[in-house]
N, C-alpha and C positions, 0 to 999 in steps of 0.2 A: 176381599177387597184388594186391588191392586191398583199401587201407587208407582207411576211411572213421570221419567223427568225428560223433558225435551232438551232438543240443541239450546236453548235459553234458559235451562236453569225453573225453565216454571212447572209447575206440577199438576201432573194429568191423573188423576184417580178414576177408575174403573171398577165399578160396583158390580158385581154378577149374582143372581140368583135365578134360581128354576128346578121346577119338581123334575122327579125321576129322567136324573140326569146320569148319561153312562160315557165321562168323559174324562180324559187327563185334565185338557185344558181349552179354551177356545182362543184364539188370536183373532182380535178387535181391534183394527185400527182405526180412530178418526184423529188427521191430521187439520191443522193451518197453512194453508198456503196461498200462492198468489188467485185472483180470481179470473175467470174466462181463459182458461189456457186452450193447448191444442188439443184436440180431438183424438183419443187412441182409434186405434183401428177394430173397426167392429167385426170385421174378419176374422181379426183372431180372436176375439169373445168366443165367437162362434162355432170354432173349431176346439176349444181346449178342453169342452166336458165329457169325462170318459165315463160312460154307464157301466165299461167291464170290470171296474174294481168296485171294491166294498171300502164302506167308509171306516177310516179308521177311531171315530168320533162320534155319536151319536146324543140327540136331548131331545125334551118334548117339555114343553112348556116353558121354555126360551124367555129370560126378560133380564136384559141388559141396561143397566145405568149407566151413563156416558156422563161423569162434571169434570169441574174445572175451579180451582179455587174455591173447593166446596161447595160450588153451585151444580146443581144440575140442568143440564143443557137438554140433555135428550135420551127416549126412552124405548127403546127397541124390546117388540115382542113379536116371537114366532109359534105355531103350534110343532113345529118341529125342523130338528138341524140334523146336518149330515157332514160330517167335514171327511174331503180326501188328499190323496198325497201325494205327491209327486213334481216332475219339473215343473208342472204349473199347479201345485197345491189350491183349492177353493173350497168355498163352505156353500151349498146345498139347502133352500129352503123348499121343500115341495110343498108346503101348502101353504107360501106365502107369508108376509111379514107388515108389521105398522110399526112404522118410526116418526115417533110425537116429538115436536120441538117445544120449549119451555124459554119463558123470557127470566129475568131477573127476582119475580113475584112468584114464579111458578104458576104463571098463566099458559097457559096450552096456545100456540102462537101458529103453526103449521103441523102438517101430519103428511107424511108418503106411505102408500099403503097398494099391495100386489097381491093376487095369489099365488105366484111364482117368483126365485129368486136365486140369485148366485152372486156368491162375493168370491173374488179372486184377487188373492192376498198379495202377490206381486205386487201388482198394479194399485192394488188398493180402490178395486170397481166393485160397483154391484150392478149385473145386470137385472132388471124388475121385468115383469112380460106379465098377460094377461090380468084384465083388468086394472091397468094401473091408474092411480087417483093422488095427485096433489092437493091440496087446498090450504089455502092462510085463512085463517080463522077471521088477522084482524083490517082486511081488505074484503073478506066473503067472495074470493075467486077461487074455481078449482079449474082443474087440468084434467082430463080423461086421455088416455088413450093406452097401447096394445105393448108398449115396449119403452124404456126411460132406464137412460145408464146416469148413475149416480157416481161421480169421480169425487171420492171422498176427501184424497188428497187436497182437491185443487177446492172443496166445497161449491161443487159445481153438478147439476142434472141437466141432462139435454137426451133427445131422442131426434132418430130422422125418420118416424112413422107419422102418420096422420096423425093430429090432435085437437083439441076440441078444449077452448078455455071460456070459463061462463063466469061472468059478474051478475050483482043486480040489477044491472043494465046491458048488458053485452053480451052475444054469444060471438065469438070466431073461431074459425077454422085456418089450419097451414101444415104441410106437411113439413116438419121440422121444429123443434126450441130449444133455446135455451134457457137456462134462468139460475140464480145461487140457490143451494141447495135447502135456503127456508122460502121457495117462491114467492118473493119478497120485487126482485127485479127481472123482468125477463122480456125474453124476444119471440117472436114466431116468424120463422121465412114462409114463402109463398101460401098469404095470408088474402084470405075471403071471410065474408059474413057481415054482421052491422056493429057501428056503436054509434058514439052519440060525440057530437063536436060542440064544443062550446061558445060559441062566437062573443060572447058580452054579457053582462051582469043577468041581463033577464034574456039574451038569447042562446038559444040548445037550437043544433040541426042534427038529424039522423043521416047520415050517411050510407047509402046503402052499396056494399064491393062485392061485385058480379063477377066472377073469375071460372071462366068455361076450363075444360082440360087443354083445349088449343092454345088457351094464354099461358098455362101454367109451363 
């Protein structure tokens, strides 16, 4: 367990457990900060992972507790980590990762979930790619699509690849979103598909948004 204190004096405790684990140490950061910031550059995501070294880090059965005032907030499991090192140090998930969010009760509230994944400690990113899946448990919407950066700093996911967001009434589509990081509030730019409008007590109208690629 490691008990760690922010610029405010408040107290962030990190619980760590996981089987045949071959490591010194793993660095986990979830911060607070403001919401909806600026965008890093996805370019350099893109560019900084070296396949020619070997990790100096390795685990397999990955499961990290994240509280806060002795509560736990969230719960991070991987089937395996790879951490390396260097000017741009990052941790490695190749078969991908599920991070369950918990309310106050220890009810399961949101979950983000990948097959693939990289955190880059700098920055304090996690890039997610194939098949990745948001969903809020207590709204019933989930989120699909191919690639989702999670700026943990700012508690912020946003992607600029196609996506795919489904309610019990709603499917839409928009290449782009964003949203805080329990998909709780969120956006989608250049947005097609159906939902439902509400006009008055007893009136609902479907609306239906046609968007060819020449609009787009």
């Amino acid at each position: 367990m490691l008990d760690q204190r922010d610029n405010k004096g408040q107290s962030k405790t990190m619980i760590k457990t996981s089987s045949n684990i071959t490591m010194k140490n793993i660095a986990i950061l979830l911060g607070l900060a403001m919401f909806f910031s600026c965008s890093p550059d996805l370019e350099k995501i893109e560019t900084i992972t070296r396949k020619d070294e070997l990790p100096v880090e390795e685990a397999e059965n990955l499961r990290i507790l994240y509280s806060s005032h002795a509560r736990i907030q969230m719960i991070m499991e991987a089937p395996q980590m790879e951490r390396y090192e260097g000017e741009e140090p990052y941790m490695e998930l190749p078969e991908g990762f599920v991070m369950t969010f918990y309310d106050e009760h220890m009810n399961e509230t949101s979950r983000i979930s990948a097959n693939y994944a990289i955190q880059y400690e700098k920055d304090d990113l996690i890039d997610a790619r194939n098949d990745v899946v948001v969903e809020n448990m207590e709204t019933r919407e989930k989120l699909n699509t191919e690639q989702l950066i999670w700026d943990r700093k700012n508690e912020l996911i946003y992607s600029e690849k196609f996506v795919k967001v489904t309610s019990e009434e709603d499917v839409l589509y928009g290449q782009g979103f964003e949203s805080d990081e329990r998909f709780t509030t969120w956006v989608i730019t250049d947005i097609w598909g159906s939902f439902s409008v509400d006009l008055g007590p007893d009136e609902e109208q479907e609306e239906i948004l046609n968007q060819t690629e020449s609009e787009q």
